[in-house]
C-alpha positions in Angstrom: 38.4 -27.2 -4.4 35.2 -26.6 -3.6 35.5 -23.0 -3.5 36.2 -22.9 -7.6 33.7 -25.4 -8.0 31.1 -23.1 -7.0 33.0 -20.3 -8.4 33.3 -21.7 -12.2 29.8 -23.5 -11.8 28.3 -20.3 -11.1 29.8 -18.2 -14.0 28.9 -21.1 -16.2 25.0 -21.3 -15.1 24.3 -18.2 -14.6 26.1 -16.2 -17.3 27.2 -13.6 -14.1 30.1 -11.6 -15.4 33.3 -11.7 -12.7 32.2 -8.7 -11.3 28.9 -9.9 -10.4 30.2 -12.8 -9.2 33.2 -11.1 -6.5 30.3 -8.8 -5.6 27.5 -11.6 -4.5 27.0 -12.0 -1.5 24.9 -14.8 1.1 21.8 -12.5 1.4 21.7 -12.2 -2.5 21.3 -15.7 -2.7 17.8 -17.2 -2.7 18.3 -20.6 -0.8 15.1 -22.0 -0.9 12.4 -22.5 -4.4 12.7 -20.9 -6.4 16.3 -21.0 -6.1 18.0 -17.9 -7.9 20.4 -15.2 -7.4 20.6 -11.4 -7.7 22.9 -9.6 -9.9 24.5 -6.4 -9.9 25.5 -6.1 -13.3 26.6 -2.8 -15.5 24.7 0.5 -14.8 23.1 -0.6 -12.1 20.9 -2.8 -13.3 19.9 -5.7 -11.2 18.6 -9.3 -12.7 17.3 -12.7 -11.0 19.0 -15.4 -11.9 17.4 -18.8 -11.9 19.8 -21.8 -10.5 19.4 -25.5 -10.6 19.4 -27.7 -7.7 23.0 -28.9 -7.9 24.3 -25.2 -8.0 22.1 -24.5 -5.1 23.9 -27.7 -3.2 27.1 -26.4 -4.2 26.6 -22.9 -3.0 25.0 -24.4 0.8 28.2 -26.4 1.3 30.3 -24.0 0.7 28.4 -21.2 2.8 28.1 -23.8 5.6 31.4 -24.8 5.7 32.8 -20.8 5.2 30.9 -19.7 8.2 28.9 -17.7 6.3 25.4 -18.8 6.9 24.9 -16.5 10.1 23.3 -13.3 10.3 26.1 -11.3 10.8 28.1 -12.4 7.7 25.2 -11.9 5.4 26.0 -8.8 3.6 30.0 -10.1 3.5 31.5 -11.0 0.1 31.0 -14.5 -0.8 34.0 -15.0 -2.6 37.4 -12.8 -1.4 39.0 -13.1 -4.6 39.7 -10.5 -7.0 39.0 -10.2 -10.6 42.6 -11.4 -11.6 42.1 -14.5 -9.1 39.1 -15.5 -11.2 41.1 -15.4 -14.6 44.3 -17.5 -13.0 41.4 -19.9 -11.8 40.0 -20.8 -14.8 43.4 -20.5 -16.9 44.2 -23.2 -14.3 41.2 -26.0 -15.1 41.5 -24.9 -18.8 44.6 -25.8 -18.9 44.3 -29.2 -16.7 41.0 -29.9 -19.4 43.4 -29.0 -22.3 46.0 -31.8 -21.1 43.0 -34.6 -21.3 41.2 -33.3 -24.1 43.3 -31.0 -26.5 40.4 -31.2 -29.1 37.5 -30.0 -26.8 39.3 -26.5 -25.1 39.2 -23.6 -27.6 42.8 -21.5 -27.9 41.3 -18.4 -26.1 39.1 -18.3 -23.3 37.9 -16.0 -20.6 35.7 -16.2 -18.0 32.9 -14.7 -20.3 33.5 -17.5 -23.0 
């Protein structure tokens, strides 16, 4: 659960596209304030991302309890999940969110919406 937490919060806050997202990694992370992270978006081009505290606490738990706070794992995806994993993810907690409140969930969505 937690992994799609930080997944979904993360695509929310930051406005990452899925690429961006399966392509982060720990070491693109800024853990300490300013917290933000760095994108690798279309053509190369590389933004900062500012992220609020409760991302931030998100992201730590999950690196922490992944392993992936050592040196050595740094540079290693931070989610293994393809593009199509992402899609099925959120298709997922639409549809649970669509159950409880029909009127809130648009018809289409995608993780760009």
């Amino acid at each position: 659960g937690r992994r799609d937490l930080t997944m979904l919060s993360l695509l929310y806050n930051s406005g990452a596209r899925v690429q961006e997202l399966i392509d982060l990694t720990p070491d693109s992370i800024r853990m300490d304030k300013p917290y933000c992270i760095i994108l690798h978006g279309k053509g190369d081009k590389i933004r900062q991302v500012p992220l609020e505290n409760s991302i931030i606490n998100l992201i730590k738990c999950y690196v922490e309890e992944n392993g992936l706070a050592i040196k050595d794992k740094q540079s290693h995806p931070l989610f293994s999940i393809p593009d199509m994993g992402i899609t099925y993810l959120l298709k997922k907690y639409v549809g649970l969110a669509k159950a409880k409140f029909p009127n809130l969930i648009p018809e289409r969505i995608s993780p760009h919406c």
